[in-house]
C-alpha positions as CSV (number, residue, x, y, z in Angstrom):
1,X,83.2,82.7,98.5
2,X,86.7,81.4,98.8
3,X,89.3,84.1,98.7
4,X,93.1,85.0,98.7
5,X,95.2,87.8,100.0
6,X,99.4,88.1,98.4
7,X,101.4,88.7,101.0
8,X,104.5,90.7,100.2
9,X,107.6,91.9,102.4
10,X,106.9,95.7,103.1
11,X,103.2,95.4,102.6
12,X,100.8,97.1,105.9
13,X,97.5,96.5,104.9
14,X,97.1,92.9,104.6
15,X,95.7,92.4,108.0
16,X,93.0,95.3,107.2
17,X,92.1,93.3,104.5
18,X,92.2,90.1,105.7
19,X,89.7,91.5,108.6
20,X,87.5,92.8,105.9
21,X,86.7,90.0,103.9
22,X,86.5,88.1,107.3
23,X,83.8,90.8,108.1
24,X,81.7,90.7,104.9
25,X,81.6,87.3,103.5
26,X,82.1,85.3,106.7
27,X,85.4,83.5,106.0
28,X,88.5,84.8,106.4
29,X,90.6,84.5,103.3
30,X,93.8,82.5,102.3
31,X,97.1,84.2,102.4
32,X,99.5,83.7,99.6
33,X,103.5,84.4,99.9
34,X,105.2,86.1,97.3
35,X,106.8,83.0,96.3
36,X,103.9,81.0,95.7
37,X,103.8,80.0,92.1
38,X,100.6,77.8,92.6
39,X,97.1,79.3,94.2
40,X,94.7,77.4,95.1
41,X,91.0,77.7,93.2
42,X,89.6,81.1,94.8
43,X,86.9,83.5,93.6
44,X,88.8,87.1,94.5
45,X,92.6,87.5,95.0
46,X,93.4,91.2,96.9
47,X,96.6,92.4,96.0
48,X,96.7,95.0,100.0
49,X,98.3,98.3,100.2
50,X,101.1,99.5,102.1
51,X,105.1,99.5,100.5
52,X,106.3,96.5,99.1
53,X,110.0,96.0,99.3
54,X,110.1,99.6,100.5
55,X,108.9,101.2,97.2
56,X,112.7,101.5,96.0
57,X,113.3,101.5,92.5
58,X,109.4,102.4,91.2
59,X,106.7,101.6,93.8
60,X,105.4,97.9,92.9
61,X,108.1,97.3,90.5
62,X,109.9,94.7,92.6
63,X,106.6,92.7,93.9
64,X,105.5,92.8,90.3
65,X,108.1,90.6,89.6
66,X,107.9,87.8,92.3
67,X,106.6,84.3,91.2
68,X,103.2,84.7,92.7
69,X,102.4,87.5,90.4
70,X,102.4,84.9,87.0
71,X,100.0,83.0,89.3
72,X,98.0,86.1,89.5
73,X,98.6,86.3,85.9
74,X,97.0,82.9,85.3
75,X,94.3,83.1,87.7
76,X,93.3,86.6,85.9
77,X,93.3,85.2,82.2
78,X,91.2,82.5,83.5
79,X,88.4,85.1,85.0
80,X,89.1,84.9,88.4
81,X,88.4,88.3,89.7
82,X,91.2,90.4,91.0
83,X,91.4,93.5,93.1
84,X,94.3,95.2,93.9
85,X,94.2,98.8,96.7
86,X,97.4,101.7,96.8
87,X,100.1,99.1,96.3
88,X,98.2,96.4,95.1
89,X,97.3,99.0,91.8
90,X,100.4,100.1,91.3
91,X,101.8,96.5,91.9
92,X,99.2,95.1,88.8
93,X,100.4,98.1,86.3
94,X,104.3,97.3,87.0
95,X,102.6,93.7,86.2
96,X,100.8,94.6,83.2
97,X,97.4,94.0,84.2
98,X,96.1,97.1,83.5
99,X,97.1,99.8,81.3
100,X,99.1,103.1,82.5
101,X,101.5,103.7,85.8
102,X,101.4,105.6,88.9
103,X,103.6,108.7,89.4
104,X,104.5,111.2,92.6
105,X,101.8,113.0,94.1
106,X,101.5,116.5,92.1
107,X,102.6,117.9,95.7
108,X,105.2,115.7,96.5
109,X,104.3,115.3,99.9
110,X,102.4,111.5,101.4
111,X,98.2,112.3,101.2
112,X,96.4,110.6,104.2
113,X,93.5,111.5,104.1
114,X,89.6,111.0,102.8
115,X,88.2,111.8,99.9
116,X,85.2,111.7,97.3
117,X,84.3,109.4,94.7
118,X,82.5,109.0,91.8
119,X,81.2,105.1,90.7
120,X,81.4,105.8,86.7
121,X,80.4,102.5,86.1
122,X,78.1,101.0,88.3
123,X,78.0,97.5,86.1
124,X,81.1,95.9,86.9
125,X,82.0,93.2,89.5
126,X,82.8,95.3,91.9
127,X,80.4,98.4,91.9
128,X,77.0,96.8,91.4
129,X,75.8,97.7,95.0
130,X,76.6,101.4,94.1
131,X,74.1,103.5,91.6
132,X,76.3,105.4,88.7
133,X,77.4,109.0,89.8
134,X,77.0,108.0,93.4
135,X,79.7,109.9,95.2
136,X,81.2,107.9,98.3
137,X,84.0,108.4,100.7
138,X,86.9,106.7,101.1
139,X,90.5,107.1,102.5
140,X,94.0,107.7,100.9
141,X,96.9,107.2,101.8
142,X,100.2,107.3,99.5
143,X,102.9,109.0,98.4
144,X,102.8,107.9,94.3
145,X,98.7,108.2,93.5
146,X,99.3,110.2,90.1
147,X,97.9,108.2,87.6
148,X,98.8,108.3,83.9
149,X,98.2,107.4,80.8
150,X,99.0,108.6,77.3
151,X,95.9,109.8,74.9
152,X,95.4,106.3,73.1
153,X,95.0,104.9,76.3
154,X,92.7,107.1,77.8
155,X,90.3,106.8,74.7
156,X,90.3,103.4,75.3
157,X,89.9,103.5,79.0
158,X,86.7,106.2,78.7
159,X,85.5,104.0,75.5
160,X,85.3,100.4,76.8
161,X,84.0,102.2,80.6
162,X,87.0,100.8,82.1
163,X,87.3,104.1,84.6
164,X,85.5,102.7,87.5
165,X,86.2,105.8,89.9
166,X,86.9,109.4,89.8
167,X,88.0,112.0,92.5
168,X,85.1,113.9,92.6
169,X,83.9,117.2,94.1
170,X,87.9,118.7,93.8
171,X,89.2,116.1,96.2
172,X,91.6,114.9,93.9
173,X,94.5,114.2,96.3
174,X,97.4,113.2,94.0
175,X,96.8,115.1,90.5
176,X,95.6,111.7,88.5
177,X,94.4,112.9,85.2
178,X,90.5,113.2,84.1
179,X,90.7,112.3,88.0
180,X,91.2,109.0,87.7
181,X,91.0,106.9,90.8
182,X,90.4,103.7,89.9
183,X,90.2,101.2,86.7
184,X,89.7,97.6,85.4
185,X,90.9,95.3,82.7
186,X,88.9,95.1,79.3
187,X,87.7,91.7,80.6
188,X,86.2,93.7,83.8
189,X,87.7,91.2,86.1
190,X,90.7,92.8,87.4
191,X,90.4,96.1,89.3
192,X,92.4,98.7,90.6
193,X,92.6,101.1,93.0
194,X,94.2,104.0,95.2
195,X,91.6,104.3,97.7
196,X,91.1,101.7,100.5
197,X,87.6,100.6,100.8
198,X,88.2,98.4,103.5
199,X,89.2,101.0,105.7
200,X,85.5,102.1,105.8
201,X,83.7,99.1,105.6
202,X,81.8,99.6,109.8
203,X,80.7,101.9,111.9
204,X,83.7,101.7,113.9
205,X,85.7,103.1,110.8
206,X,83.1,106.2,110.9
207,X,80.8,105.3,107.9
208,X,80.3,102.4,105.4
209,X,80.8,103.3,101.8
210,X,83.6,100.9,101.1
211,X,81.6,98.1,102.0
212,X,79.7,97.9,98.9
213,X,83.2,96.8,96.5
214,X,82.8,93.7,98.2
215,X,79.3,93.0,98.4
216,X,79.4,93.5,95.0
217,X,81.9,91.0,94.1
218,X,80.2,88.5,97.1
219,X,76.5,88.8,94.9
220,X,78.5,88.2,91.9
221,X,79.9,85.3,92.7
222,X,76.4,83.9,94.4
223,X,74.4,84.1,91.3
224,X,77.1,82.8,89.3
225,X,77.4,79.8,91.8
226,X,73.3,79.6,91.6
């Protein structure tokens, strides 16, 4: 599997991503600067966490609008499959990859911590190694988790089974509505995500659930290439 990870001034979890993919597939992954307007032919581009450009004016709204993003844009159209964690979700919204927006925290306070959640759909890309209503753990850790989206869009969301995640067991840690935690495009190849799998992806890290997004996408991509 050849893959890419954006890099972006601000960003803090590119390296934890980069050593994931490393981890699970064997190769470590290209890195691609914000002003990149060409990326080479990958299988997965990550879109990592942290606070790009320092989240002023709305978080993601400035990376959303570097160059490489139209790449992204490109490559996404195409199929390539996309996956972007914290920043990296609200990065794709600002961009218009997927429906809805992030908002502050119901509390108003930064959440770090882990939570629960549910695999909705266990027939995408990137949830296939999970069984549907499997509840997993997985960390958090942002300031602007709220997700939102107006009626219509919900409707569509729970119609095509484009909600991929949920809080579950009242660990909803940001006030997202129907508990929303994470979602893909109507083509199924672009995901997004507050949670950060790949900060639970070894024993080292205190358990293994995240490890699965990626295995999923990894067995994709090997019986497509078979």
């Amino acid at each position: 599997m050849k893959s890419a990870v954006v890099l972006l001034p601000g960003l803090n979890r590119d390296r934890d991503m980069i050593a994931a993919i490393t981890k699970i597939s064997g190769k470590e992954p290209l890195t691609v600067w914000q002003t990149d307007t060409e990326i080479p032919d990958v299988d997965l581009i990550v879109v990592p966490g942290g606070f790009s450009y320092g989240d002023y004016l709305r978080c993601g709204a400035i990376g959303a609008r570097m160059p490489v993003m139209e790449a992204i844009r490109r490559k996404a159209e195409a199929g390539v499959r996309v996956m972007g964690v914290c920043n990296g979700f609200q990065i794709l919204l600002e961009a218009g990859l997927l429906p809805g927006a992030l908002m502050r925290n119901a509390s108003l306070k930064f959440v770090c911590k882990e939570v629960k959640l549910e695999v909705v759909n266990a027939d995408t890309d990137f949830t296939r190694a999970y069984a549907r209503g499997q509840i997993i753990r997985c960390p958090v850790a942002h300031h602007d988790g709220n997700y939102f989206a107006d009626a219509e869009t919900l409707k569509r969301l729970n119609g095509n089974r484009q909600v991929v995640f949920r809080y579950a067991e009242g660990t909803n840690p940001n006030g997202s509505i129907e508990d929303i935690a994470g979602i893909v495009n109507e083509a199924g190849n672009v995901l997004g995500m507050m949670p950060h799998p790949e900060n639970l992806i070894e024993a080292a890290h205190g358990g293994t659930d995240g490890r699965g997004l990626f295995e999923s996408a990894l067995d994709c991509l090997d019986k497509a290439a078979a």
